[in-house]
C-alpha positions in Angstrom: 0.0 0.0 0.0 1.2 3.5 -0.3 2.6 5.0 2.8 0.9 7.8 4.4 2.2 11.7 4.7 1.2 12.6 6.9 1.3 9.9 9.4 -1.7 9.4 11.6 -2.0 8.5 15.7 -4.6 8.8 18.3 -3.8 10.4 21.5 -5.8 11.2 24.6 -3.5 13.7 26.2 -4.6 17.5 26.9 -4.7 18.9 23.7 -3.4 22.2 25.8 -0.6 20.5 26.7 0.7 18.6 23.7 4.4 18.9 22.5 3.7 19.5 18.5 3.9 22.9 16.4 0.3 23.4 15.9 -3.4 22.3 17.3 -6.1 22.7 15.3 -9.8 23.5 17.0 -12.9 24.1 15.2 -14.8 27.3 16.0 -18.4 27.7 14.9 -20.4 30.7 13.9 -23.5 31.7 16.0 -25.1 34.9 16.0 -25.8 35.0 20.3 -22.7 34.8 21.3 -20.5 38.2 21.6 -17.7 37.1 19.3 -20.1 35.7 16.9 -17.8 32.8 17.1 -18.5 29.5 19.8 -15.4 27.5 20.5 -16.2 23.4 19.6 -16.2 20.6 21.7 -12.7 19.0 22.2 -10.7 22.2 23.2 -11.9 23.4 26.1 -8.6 22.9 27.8 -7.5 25.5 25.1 -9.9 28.2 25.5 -9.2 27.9 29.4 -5.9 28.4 29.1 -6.6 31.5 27.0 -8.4 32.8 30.3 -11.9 32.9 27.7 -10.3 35.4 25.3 -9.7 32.9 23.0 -13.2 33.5 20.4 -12.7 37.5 20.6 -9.1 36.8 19.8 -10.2 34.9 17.0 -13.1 37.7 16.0 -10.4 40.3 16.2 -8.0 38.5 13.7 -11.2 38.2 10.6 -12.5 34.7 12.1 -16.4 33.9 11.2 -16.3 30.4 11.9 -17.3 29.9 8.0 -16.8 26.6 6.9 -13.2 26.4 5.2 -11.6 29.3 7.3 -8.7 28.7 8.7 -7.0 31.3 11.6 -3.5 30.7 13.1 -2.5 32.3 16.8 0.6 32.6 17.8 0.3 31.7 21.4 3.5 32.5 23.4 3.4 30.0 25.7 -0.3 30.3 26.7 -0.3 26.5 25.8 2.6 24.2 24.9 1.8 24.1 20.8 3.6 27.2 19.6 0.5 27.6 17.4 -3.2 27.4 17.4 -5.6 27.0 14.3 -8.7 27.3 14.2 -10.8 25.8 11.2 -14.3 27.0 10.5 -17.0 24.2 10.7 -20.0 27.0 10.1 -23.3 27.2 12.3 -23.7 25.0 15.3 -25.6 22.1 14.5 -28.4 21.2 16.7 -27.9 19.1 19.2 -25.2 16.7 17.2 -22.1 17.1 16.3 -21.2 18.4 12.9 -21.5 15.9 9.9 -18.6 13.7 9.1 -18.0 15.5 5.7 -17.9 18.9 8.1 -15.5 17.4 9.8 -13.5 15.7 6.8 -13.0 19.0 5.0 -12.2 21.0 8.1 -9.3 18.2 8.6 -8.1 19.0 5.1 -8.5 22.3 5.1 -6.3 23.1 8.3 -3.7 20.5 7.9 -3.1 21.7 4.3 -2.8 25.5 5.4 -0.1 24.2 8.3 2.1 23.1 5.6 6.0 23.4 7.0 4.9 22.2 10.6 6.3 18.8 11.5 3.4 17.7 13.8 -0.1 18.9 14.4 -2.8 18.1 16.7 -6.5 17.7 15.2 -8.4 18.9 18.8 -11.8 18.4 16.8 -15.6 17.5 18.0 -15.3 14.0 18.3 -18.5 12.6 19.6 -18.1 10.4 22.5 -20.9 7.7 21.5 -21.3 5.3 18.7 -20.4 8.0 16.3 -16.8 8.5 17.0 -15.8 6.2 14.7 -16.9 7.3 11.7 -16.3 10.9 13.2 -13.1 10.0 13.3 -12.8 8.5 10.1 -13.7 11.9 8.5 -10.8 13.2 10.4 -8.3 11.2 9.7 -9.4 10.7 6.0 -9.7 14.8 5.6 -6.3 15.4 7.6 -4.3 13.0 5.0 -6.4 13.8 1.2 -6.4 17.4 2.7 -2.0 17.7 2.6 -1.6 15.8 -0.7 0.3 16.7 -2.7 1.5 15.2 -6.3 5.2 15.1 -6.6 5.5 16.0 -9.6 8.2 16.5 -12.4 9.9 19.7 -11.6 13.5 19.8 -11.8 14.2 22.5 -9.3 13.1 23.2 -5.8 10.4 25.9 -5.9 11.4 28.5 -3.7 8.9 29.3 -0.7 7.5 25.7 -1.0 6.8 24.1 2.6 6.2 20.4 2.6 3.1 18.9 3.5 2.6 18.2 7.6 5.0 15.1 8.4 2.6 13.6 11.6 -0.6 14.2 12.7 -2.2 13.4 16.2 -5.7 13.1 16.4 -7.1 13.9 20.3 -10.1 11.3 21.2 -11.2 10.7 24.5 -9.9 7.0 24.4 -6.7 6.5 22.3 -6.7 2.8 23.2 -10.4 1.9 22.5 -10.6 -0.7 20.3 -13.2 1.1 18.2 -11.3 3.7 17.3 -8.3 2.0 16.8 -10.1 0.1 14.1 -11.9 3.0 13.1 -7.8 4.7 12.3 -6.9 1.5 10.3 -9.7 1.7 8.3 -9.1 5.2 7.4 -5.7 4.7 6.7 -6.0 2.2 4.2 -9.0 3.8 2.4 -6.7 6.9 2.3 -3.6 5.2 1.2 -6.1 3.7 -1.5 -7.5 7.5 -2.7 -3.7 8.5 -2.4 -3.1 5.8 -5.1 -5.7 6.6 -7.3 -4.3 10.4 -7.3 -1.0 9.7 -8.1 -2.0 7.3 -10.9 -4.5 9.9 -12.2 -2.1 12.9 -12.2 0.9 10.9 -14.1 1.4 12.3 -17.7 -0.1 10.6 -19.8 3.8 9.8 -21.5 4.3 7.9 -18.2 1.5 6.2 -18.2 0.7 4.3 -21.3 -1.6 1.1 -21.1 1.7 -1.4 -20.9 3.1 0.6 -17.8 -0.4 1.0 -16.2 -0.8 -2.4 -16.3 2.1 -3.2 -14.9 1.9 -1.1 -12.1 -1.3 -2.4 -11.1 -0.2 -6.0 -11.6 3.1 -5.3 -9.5 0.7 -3.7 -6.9 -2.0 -6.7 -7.3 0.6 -8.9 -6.5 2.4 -7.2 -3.4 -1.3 -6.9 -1.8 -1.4 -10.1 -2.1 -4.2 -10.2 -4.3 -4.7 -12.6 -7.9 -3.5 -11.3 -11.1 -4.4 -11.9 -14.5 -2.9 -9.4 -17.3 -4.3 -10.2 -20.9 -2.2 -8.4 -23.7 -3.3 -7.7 -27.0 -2.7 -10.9 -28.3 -4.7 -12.6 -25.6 -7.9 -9.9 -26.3 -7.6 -10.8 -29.9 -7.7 -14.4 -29.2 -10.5 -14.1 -26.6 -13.0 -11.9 -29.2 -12.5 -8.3 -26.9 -13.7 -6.5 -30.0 -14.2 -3.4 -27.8 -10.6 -3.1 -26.6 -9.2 -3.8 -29.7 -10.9 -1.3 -31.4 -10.3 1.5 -29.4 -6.6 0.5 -28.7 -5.5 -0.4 -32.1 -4.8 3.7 -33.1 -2.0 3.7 -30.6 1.1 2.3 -30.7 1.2 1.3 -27.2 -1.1 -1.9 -27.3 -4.4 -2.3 -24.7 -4.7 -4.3 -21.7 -7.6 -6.3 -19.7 -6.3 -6.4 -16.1 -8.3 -8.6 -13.7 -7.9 -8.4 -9.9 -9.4 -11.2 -7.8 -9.5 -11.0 -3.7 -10.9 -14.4 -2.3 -11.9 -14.0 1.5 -10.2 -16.7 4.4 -13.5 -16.5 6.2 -16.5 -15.6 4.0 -20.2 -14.5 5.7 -22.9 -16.7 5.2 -24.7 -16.7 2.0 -21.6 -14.3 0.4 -23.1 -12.2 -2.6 -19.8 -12.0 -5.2 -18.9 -8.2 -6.1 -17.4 -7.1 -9.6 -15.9 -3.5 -10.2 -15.1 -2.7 -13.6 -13.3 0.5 -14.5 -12.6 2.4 -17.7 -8.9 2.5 -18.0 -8.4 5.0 -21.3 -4.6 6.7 -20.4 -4.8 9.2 -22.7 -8.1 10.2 -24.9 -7.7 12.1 -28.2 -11.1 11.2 -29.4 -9.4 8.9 -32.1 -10.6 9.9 -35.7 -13.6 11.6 -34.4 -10.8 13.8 -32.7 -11.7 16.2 -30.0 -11.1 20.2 -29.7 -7.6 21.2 -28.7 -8.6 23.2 -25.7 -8.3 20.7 -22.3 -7.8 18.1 -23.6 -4.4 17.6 -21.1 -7.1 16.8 -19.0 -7.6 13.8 -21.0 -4.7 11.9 -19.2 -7.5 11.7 -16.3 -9.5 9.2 -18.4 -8.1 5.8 -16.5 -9.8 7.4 -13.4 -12.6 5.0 -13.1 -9.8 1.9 -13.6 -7.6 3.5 -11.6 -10.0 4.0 -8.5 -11.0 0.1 -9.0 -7.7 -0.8 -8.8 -6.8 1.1 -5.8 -10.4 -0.2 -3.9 -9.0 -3.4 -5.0 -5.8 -3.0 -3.1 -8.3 -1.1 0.6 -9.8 -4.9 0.3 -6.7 -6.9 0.3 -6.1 -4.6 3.4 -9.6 -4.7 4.8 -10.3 -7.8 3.9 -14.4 -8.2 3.8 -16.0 -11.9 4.3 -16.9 -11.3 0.4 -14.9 -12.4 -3.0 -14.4 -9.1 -4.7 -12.9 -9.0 -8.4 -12.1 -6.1 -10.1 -11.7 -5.7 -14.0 -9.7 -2.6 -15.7 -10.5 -2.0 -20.0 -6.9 -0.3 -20.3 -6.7 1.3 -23.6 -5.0 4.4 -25.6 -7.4 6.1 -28.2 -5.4 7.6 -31.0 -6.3 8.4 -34.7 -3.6 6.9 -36.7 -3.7 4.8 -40.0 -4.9 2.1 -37.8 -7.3 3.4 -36.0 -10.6 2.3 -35.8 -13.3 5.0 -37.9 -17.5 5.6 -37.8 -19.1 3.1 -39.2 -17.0 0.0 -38.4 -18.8 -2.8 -37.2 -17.4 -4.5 -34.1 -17.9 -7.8 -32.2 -17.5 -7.8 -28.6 -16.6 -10.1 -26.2 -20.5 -11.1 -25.6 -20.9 -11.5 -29.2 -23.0 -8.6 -30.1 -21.9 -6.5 -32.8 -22.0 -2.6 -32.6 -21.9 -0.1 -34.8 -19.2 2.6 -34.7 -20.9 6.1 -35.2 -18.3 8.0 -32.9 -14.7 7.2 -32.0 -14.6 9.4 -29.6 -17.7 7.4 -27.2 -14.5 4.6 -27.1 -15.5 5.0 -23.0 -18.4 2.3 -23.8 -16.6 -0.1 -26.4 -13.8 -1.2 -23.7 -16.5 -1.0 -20.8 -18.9 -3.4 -22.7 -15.8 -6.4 -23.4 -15.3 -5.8 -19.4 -18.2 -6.1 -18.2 -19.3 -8.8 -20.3 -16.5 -10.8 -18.8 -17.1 -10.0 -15.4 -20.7 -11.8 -15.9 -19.0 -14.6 -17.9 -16.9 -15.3 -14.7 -20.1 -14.9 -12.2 -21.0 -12.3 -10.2 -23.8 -11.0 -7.9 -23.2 -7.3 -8.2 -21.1 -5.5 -10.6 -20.3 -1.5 -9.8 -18.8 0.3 -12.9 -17.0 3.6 -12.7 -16.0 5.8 -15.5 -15.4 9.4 -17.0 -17.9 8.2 -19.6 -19.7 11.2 -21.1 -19.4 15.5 -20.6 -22.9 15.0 -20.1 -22.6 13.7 -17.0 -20.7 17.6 -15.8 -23.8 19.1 -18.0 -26.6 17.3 -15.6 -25.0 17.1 -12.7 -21.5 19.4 -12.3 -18.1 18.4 -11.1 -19.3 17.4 -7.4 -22.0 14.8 -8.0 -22.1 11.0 -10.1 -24.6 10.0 -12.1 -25.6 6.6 -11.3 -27.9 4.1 -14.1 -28.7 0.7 -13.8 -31.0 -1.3 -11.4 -33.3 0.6 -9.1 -32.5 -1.0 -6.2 -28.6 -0.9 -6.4 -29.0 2.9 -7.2 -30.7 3.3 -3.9 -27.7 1.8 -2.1 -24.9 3.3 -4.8 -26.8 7.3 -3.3 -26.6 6.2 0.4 -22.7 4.9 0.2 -22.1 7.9 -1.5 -24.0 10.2 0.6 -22.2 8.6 3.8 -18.5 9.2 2.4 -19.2 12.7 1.1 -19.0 10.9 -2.5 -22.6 12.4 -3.5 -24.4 10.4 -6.5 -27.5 10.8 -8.2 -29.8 8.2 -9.8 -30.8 9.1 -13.4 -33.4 7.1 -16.1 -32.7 4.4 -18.8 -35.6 5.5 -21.4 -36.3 3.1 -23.9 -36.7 6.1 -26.2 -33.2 6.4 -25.7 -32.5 2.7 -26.5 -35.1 2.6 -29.4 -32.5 5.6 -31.3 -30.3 3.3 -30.7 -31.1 0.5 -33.2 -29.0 0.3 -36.0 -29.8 -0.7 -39.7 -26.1 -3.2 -40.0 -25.7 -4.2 -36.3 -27.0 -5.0 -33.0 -26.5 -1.6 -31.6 -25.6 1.6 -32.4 -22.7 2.8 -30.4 -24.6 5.9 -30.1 -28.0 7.7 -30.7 -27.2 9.9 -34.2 -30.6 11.3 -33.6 -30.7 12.7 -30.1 -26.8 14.0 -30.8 -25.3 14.6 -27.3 -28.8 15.0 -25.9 -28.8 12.8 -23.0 -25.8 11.6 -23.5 -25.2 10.4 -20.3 -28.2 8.3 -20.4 -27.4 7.0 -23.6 -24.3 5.8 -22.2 -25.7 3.8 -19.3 -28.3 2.6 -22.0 -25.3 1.0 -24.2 -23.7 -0.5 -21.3 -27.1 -2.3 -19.9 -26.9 -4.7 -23.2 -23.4 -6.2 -21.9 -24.8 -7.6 -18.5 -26.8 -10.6 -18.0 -30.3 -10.9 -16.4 -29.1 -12.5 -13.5 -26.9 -9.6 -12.3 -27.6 -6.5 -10.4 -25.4 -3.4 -12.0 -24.9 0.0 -11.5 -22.7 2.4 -13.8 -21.3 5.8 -12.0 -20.4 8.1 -14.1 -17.4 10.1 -12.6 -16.7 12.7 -15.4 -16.9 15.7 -13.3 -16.1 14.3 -9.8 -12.6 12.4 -10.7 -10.8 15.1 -11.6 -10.6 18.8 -10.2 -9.2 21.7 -12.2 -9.8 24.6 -9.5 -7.7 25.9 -6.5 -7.5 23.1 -3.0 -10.9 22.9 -1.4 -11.7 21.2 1.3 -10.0 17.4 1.7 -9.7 18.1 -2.5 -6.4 18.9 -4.1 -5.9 20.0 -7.8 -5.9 17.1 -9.8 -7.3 14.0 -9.6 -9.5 13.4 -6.7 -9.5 9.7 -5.9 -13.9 9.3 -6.7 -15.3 7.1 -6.1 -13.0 4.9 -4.6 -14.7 5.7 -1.0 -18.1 4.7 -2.2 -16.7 1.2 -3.8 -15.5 0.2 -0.2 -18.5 1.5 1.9 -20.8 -0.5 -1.2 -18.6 -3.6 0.0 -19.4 -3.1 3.4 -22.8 -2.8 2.6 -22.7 -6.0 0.8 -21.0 -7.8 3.6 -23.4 -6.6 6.4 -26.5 -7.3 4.4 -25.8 -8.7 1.4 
């Protein structure tokens, strides 16, 4: 797995007291108090020491307790951290403790602002009930997605650059309760897994070619202790992957079907089988149906949806749920060269239906089909897909929220795992109108609807995809175009760059499957 920056620990010690060079407390805003600011739970030791001055301080330096506001004190030896910060968590919620995606983003926020200090204290509202642990979760989550950083390929240090925090402590009222300690491990190998997916996302795309991507996944795979089964293009030409073929065949650097397999030691009674399949294209040019110029760097962001399948992949082996989980990556480089596939080809896929080609540029959908196709061939119960599959995805929904398509009931469960990780998804239709512009005069399918044009085209996406899984399987496709990658300044636990969606909501869907199948 890939090792956390910062590190993470639980302490119970007075936060007042604590030998590190900053503490972070929340502070919310409310209207009746003088300040306009009240201090949080978990650092009252703080405010004591600073004799109750402590919220006008705050007031006096521009604090509003707003959500994503972060203001430093220096406190000369008013307590033993040489610094305190205080991160906005906004109004006062009622009676509870702030949300855990309140408290996930404050975590980022602050730890990312005390970049250059070694070790930091996270003195945040913690509830002392059945909620700590996913409480703490958020924190720990938010403290190390909050401080990432890529590293990049500069050649030169940049001057004024502080590195990210090297340790964080996280104050709880029991450091050695077994609950919590449990609920750290978890987060810390859901993190490492986000972390993973980042770095993978933000490669250039020159680094990252399906070959290389595929080995690093298999390397990984295998070091997590997991199954590995790497076909090359010899072995999809072989095996009738029409749909990876197709789209790879434009680049010199051939495609890949990567299949990772995680077999539990002790599996729950009555264990439903999972499949995640994820759209691994490394770099999209749009092929011969070529896309504009502008953005499209941000095409190296296309293996998102593999990438994040690979990496939940690797949480599992570290987790390890009482259910088999295999996980299925359509690698892939979509070029226009003299070899390239063109509109109007006819292509077989791994399922044996043949699709017409109208758009080399919807190339998301061909590798997806010859994926998921296989994952049904090999069994499965449920089958999860993510991918940057269409810009109509960002047009419905923006860059914050999936769209999800597929079986009612698994949409249900896809919205609250989402909602629950602060991974928000949204169910959308499957019209048949849709599916009936679909039919095509030479083939089985039309790869896209010519007549709608890129109306609904996220629909008609999660339309194409439905005719590559069988009856007997329970599916959802989540559309990540918007929320995999982010193109504006650090908010929040998110860094520029890739963001590591959905890979939360893959491991809380396990769970889900493993607790009630």
């Amino acid at each position: 797995m890939t090792q956390l920056n910062p590190s993470l620990h639980l302490v119970d010690s007075d936060p007042a007291e604590l030998a590190v060079d900053a503490v972070v407390i929340g502070v919310h805003s409310r209207d009746d108090e003088p300040s306009g600011l009240l201090i949080a739970s978990g650092a009252e030791s703080v405010t004591a020491a600073f004799d109750g001055r402590l919220a006008e301080t705050l007031r006096l330096l521009g604090a509003s307790g707003a959500a994503g506001e972060v203001t430093k004190i220096a406190t000369l030896g008013t307590v033993s951290a040489p610094v305190v910060a205080a991160v906005g968590l906004g109004p006062e919620p009622s009676g509870a403790a702030p949300e855990p995606e309140v408290l996930r983003r404050a975590a980022g926020t602050a730890v990312r602002a005390l970049a250059g200090a070694g070790t930091v204290a996270l003195a945040l509202p913690l509830p002392d009930d059945a909620d700590g642990p996913a409480a703490l979760t958020a924190v720990a989550e938010g403290a190390v997605l909050g401080s990432y950083r890529f590293a990049g390929y500069k050649t030169k240090p940049q001057p004024g650059r502080r590195e990210p925090v090297g340790t964080v402590q996280v104050v709880v009222p029991d450091a050695a309760e077994p609950g919590l300690v449990a609920a750290l491990a978890r987060a810390s190998a859901v993190a490492a897994s986000v972390v993973r997916t980042r770095d993978w996302v933000n490669t250039a795309p020159n680094e990252l070619r399906p070959p290389r991507f595929a080995e690093q996944v298999a390397a990984a795979g295998r070091e997590a202790g997991l199954e590995v089964e790497v076909l090359d293009e010899h072995a999809l030409a072989e095996g009738g992957y029409g749909g990876i073929i197709a789209v790879g065949q434009g680049s010199e650097a051939p495609p890949r079907l990567v299949k990772l397999s995680y077999t539990p030691e002790n599996p729950v009674d009555g264990a439903k089988r999972v499949a995640l399949v994820g759209k691994g294209i490394t770099f999209d040019t749009g092929g011969v149906s070529i896309k504009p110029a502008a953005g499209m760097w941000e095409m190296k962001s296309d293996m998102a949806g593999a990438a994040a399948v690979a990496a939940t992949l690797l949480a599992v082996a570290a987790l390890k749920p009482g259910v088999p989980v295999t996980g299925y990556l359509a690698i892939a480089e979509n070029m226009p060269s003299g070899s390239a596939y063109r509109p109007g080809d006819v292509i077989t896929m791994f399922n044996g239906k043949r699709v017409e080609v109208l758009n080399t540029d919807a190339e998301g959908r061909m590798v997806l089909g010859d994926a998921m196709a296989r994952a049904c061939a090999d069994g499965t119960d449920y089958l999860f897909e993510t991918s940057t599959l269409t810009g109509g995805q960002v047009i419905a929904l923006g860059k914050r929220i999936a769209g999800v398509m597929g079986t009612p009931e698994l949409l249900e469960r896809v919205k609250v795992a989402g909602e629950l990780v602060g991974e928000p998804a949204w169910p959308m239709p499957l019209p048949d109108d849709v599916r009936k512009g679909m039919d095509s005069d030479v083939a089985d399918i039309s790869q896209v609807n010519a007549g709608m044009d890129r109306a609904g085209h996220m629909l008609q996406g999660g339309v194409f995809l439905r005719e590559f899984v069988t009856e007997d399987v329970a599916w959802a496709h989540i559309d990540i175009a918007g929320p995999s990658y982010h193109t504006g300044e650090p908010t929040g636990y998110w860094t520029k760059g890739g963001t590591g969606v959905p890979v939360r909501t893959l491991v809380a869907l396990i769970d889900d499957v493993v607790a009630n199948g």
